[in-house]
C-alpha positions in Angstrom: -12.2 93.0 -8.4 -9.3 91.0 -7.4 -10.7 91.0 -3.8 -13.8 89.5 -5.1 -11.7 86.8 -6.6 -9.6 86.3 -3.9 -13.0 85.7 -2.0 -14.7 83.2 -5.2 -11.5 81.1 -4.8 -11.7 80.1 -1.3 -15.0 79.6 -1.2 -14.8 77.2 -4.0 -11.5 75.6 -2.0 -13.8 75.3 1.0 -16.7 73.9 -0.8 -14.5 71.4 -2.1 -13.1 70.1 1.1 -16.5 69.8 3.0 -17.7 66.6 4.2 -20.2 65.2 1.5 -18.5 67.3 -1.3 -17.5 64.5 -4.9 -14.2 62.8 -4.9 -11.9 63.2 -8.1 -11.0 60.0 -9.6 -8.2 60.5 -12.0 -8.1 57.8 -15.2 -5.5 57.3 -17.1 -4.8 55.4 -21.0 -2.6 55.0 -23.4 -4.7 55.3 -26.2 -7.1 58.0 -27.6 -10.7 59.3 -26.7 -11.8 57.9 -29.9 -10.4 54.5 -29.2 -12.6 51.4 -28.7 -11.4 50.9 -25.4 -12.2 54.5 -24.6 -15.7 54.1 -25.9 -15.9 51.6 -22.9 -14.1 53.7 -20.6 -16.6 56.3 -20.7 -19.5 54.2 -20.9 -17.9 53.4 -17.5 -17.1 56.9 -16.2 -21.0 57.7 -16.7 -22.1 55.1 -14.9 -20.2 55.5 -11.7 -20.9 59.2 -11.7 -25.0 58.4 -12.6 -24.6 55.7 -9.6 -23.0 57.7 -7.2 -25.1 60.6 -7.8 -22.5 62.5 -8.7 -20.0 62.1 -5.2 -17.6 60.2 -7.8 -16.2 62.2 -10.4 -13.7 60.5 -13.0 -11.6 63.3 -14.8 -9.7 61.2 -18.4 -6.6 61.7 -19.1 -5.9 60.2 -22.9 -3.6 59.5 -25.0 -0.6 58.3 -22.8 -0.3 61.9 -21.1 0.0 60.4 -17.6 0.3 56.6 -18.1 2.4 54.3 -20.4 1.4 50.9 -21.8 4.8 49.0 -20.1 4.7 50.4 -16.9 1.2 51.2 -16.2 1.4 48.9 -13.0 4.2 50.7 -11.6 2.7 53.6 -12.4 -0.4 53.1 -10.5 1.3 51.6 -7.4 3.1 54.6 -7.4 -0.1 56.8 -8.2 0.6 58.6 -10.8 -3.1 58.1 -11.5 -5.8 56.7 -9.4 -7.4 54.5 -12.0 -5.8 53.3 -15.2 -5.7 50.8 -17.9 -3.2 48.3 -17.3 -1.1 45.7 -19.5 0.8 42.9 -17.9 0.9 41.4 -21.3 3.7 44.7 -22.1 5.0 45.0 -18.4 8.9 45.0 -18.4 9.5 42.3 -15.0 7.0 41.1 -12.3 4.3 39.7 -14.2 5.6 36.5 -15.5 2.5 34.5 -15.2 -0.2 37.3 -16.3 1.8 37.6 -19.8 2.0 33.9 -20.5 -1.3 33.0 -19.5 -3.4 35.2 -22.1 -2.1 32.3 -24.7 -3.7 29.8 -22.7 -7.1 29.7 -23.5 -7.6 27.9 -26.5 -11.1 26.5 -26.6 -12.8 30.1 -25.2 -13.7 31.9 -28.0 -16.4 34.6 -26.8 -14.9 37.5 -24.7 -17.4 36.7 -21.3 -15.7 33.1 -21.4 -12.7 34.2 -22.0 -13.3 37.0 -18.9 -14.8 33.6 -17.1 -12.0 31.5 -17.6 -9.6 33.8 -16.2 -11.4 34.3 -12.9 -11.5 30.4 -12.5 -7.5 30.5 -13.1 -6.6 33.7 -10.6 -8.6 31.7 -8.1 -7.5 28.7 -8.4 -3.4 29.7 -8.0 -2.1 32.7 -5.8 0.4 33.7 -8.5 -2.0 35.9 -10.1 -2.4 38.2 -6.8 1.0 38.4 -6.1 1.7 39.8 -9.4 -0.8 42.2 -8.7 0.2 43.2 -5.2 -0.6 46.9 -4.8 -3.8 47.0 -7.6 -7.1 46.4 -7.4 -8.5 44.9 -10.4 -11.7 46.9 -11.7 -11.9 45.3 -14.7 -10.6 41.9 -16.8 -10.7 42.3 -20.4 -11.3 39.4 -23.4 -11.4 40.3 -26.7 -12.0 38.5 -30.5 -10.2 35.7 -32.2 -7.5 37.8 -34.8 -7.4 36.0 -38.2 -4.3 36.2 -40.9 -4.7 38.9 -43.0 -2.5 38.9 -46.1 -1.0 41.6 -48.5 -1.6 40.0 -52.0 -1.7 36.0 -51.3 -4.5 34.3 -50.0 -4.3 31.7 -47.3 -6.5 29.0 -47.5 -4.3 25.8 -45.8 -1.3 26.1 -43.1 1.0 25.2 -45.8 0.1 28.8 -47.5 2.4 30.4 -44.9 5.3 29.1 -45.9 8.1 31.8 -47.1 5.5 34.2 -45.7 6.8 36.8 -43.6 4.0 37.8 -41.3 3.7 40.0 -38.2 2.6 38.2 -35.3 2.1 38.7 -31.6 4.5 36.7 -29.5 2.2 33.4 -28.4 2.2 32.2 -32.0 5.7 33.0 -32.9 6.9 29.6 -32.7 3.6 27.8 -34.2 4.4 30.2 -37.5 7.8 29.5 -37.7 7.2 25.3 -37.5 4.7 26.0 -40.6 7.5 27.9 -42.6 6.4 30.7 -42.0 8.7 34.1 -41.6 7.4 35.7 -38.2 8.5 38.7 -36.9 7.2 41.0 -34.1 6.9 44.6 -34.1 4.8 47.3 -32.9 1.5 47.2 -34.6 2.2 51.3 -35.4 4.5 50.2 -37.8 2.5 47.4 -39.6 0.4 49.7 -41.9 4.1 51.3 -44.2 5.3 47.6 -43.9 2.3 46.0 -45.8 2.1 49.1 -48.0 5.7 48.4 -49.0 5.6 45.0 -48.9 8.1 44.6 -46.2 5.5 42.4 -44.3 3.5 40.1 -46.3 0.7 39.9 -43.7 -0.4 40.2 -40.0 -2.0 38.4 -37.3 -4.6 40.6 -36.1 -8.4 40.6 -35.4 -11.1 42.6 -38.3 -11.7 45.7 -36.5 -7.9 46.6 -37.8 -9.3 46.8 -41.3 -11.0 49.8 -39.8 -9.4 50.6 -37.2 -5.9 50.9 -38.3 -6.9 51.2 -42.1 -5.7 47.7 -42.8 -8.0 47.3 -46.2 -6.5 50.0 -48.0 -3.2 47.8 -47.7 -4.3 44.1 -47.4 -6.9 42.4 -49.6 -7.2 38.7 -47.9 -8.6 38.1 -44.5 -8.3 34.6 -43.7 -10.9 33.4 -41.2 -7.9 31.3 -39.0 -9.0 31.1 -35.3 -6.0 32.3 -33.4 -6.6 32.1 -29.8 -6.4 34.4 -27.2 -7.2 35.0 -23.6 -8.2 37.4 -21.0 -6.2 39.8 -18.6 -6.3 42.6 -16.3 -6.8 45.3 -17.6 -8.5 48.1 -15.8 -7.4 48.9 -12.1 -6.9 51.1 -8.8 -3.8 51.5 -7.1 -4.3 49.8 -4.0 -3.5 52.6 -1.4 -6.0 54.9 -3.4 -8.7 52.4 -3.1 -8.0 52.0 0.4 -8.2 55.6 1.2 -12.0 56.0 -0.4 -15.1 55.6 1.4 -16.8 52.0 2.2 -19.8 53.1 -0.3 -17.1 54.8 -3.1 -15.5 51.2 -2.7 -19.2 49.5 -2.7 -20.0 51.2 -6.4 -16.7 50.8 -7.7 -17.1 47.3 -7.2 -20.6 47.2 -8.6 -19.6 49.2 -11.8 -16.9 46.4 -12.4 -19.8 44.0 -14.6 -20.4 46.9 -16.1 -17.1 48.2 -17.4 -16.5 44.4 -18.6 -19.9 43.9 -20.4 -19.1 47.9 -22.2 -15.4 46.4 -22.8 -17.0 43.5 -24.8 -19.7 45.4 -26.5 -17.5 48.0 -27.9 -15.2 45.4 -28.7 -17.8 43.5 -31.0 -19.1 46.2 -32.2 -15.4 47.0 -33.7 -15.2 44.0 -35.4 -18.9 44.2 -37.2 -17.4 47.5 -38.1 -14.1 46.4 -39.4 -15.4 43.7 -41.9 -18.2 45.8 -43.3 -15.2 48.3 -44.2 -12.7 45.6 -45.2 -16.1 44.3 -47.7 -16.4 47.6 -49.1 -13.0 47.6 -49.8 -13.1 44.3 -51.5 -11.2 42.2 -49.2 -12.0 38.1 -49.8 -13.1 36.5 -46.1 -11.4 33.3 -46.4 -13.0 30.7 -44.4 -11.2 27.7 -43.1 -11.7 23.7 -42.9 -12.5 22.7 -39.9 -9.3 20.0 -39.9 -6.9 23.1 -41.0 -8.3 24.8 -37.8 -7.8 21.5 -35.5 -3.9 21.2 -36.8 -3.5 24.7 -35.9 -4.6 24.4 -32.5 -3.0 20.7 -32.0 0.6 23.2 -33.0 -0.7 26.1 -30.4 -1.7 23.9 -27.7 2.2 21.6 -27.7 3.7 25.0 -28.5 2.0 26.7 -25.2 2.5 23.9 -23.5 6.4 23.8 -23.8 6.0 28.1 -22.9 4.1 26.9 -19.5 6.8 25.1 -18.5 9.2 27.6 -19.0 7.9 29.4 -16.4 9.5 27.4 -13.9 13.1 29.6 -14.3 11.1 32.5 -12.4 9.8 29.7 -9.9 6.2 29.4 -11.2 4.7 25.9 -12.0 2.9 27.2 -15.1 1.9 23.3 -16.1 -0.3 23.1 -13.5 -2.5 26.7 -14.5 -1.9 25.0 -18.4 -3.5 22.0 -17.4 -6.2 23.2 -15.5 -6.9 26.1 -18.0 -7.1 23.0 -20.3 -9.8 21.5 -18.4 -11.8 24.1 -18.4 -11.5 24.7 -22.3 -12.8 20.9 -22.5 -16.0 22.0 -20.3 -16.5 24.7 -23.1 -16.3 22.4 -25.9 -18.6 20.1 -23.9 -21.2 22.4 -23.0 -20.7 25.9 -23.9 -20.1 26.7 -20.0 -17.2 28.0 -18.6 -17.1 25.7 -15.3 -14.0 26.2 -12.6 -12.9 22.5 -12.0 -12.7 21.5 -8.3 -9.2 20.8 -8.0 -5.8 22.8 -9.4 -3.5 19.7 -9.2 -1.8 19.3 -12.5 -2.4 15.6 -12.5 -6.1 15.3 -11.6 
């Protein structure tokens, strides 16, 4: 019996090492199997292996088993996976630019303009590459406008914030604190005990959390506030992996990367639809907002951003100019509804 084995074995090693026989993509995420960007991920990992007739396999690896959310880039360089999801936005050094620039896009407010607008951007200025030297990108990512969702008081102006200690992600730290507001940052893990304690009065976040991280059972005011946000990286191949596959591996890869983005943005929708019908049967109030409440708060994001672009220049990037032309492009949005990638880059033009 063992002899038989012996003999199973190495044929099944052989089989596997013969010209024609699939390659083994390893993927790796943070988050779970059940997770909206997993839903994606797989919608993803069928496709390539239904495309490639099955000579590209993808084998998931979930729930931050193989990669971390801060040094997923590292991580890939290094290949500890062959394909991952990636956040600059969380990266510990080296990607200066891709962090700041997710709080520039004010004005793009679907997740294929967003995903639009940052392809004009890494095009327009070589910074973007070079803080993604050693990856190949697979996939950029957008996502839906978070609103301010509240504990026990509503929010229905700006000047509802004040004394109101709220968790918020880093871009709009500032803009809450100039409206009184008490803003802190934490890991979104620990938001749910906060609210439930009252520790945190309320949260910047987008609907699907009413769902998704069982935000109605502990908030009961969602106020419709149009926070911006922007587009990143977010799915990609270390670059000596991607080198070492076949010209048609590469060929699909590249062809599946629409698809991955138009699955990322489904799912992600689909979330949100998701998240409000549970936050209405749990009787949370959708607060909407005037239309001059929402143009004060973006006047306060844009000069806030602004002064944040600038900063870049310690690290020896000239963040005004991508702020200004990411600015440009917002206005061919508002114009049109198009996202357009201006001619020039010059700041001044």
């Amino acid at each position: 019996m063992n002899k038989w084995l012996f003999i199973v074995v190495c044929a099944a090693l052989q089989a596997a090492s013969l010209p024609g026989s699939a390659t083994e993509l390893v993927y790796a995420s943070p988050y779970g199997p059940g997770h909206t960007f997993s839903l994606a991920d797989k919608t993803w990992m069928k496709w390539v292996e239904h495309q490639s007739n099955g000579a590209l396999r993808i084998r998931a690896v979930w729930s931050g088993a193989l990669i971390s959310s801060d040094q997923s880039m590292l991580e890939l360089r290094h290949g500890v996976a062959d394909i991952g999801l990636i956040t600059p936005i969380y990266a510990r050094g080296g990607a200066h630019l891709l962090r700041e620039q997710t709080a520039f896009y004010s004005g793009a407010k679907t997740s294929e303009q967003q995903v639009a607008m940052y392809r004009c951007l890494a095009a327009a200025f070589p910074e973007y590459s070079h803080e993604l030297n050693g990856l190949k990108v697979l996939a950029v990512q957008g996502g839906t406008m978070p609103g301010i969702l509240t504990r026990t008081r509503p929010i229905h102006t700006l000047s509802d914030l004040q004394g109101m200690r709220v968790r918020v992600p880093t871009e709009v730290l500032t803009v809450l604190r100039d409206l009184g507001a008490d803003p802190v940052t934490m890991p979104m893990g620990d938001v749910y005990s906060d609210l439930a304690k009252g520790v945190l009065d309320g949260v910047v976040a987008p609907a699907d959390a009413l769902k998704s991280l069982h935000f109605g059972e502990v908030a009961t005011h969602f106020t419709e506030l149009e926070v911006p946000r922007g587009a990143y990286p977010a799915r990609a191949m270390g670059l000596s992996r991607w080198n070492s596959l076949s010209a048609e591996e590469r060929s699909i890869l590249t062809e599946s990367i629409p698809v991955w983005e138009a699955a990322l943005s489904r799912e992600t929708q689909a979330s949100v639809l998701s998240g409000m019908a549970v936050g209405r049967a749990q009787h949370v109030e959708f607060i909407p907002v005037s239309a001059q409440e929402q143009r004060r708060f973006d006047e306060l994001y844009d000069r806030d951003v602004e002064r944040s672009a600038r900063a870049l220049e310690r690290v020896g990037i000239d963040g005004t100019s991508v702020f200004n032309y990411a600015r440009r492009i917002a206005e061919g949005i508002r114009r049109s509804g198009r996202v357009t990638c201006p001619e020039s880059a010059d700041a001044t033009s």
